[in-house]
C-alpha angles and dihedrals in degrees: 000000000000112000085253114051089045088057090048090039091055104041082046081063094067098061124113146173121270115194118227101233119185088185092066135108106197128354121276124214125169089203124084092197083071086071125081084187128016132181140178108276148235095216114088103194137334133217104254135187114326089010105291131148107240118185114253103219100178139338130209136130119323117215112194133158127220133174121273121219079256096062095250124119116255117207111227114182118184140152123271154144127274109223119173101191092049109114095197127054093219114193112213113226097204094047085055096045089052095049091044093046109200090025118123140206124214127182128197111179092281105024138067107188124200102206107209131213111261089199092053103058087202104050093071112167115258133209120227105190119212110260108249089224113030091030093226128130107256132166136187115264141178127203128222098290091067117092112222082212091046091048092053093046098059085041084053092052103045 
């Protein structure tokens, strides 16, 4: 295979699903490489899925990068906690309203739509699709290691 696909095949291979919860605080990820800072913090522990304490090892701001309704990729960047025994990355909504301030959320019964901001180019709406099993919004998603170009490339290619 051609230098170039390799390299976007391989950062490809780090994306993930983040799940689009509007009961969260802040957003959760297990994975250190989500944060473009982290730092000790001042969380303990949180209640996680079914009800069980997982360890908070660090929180910062979060870059991930998620699909627009364009098919570009949108950089969102918002606090949250680093824990490494979570089994899901859960992005916070209103963490996200309050960081993209005059941005909105709809839902219909299998769509969640950012809307986006037309005055900001940067800021395009994006699509999170209801899991077919779990029935949560959830989108793709790629963390700071993924080139937007590199991405593009490999999508070009397929």
């Amino acid at each position: 295979l051609p230098a170039a696909y390799r390299v976007a095949y391989s950062k490809a291979n780090s994306c993930f699903r983040i799940i689009w919860d509007s009961g969260a605080s802040l957003c959760v990820s297990p994975c250190a490489d989500d944060f473009v800072s982290i730092q000790p913090c001042t969380h303990e522990s949180i209640t996680g899925l079914g009800g069980k304490e997982e360890v908070v090892e660090g929180q910062g701001m979060l870059r991930w990068f998620v699909h627009c309704t364009d098919g570009t990729l949108r950089c969102l960047e918002m606090l949250g906690l680093y824990v490494p025994t979570s089994t899901v990355r859960l992005l916070s909504t209103s963490e996200l309203l309050n960081i993209y301030e005059g941005e909105t959320i709809t839902m219909d019964h299998n769509t969640l739509t950012l809307s986006g901001k037309s005055s900001i180019p940067e800021r395009k709406s994006v699509l999170a699709h209801h899991d077919q099993s779990s029935h949560l919004p959830t989108s793709i998603a790629y963390n700071q290691d993924s080139s937007t170009q590199d991405i593009s490339l490999l999508f070009s290619m397929l």
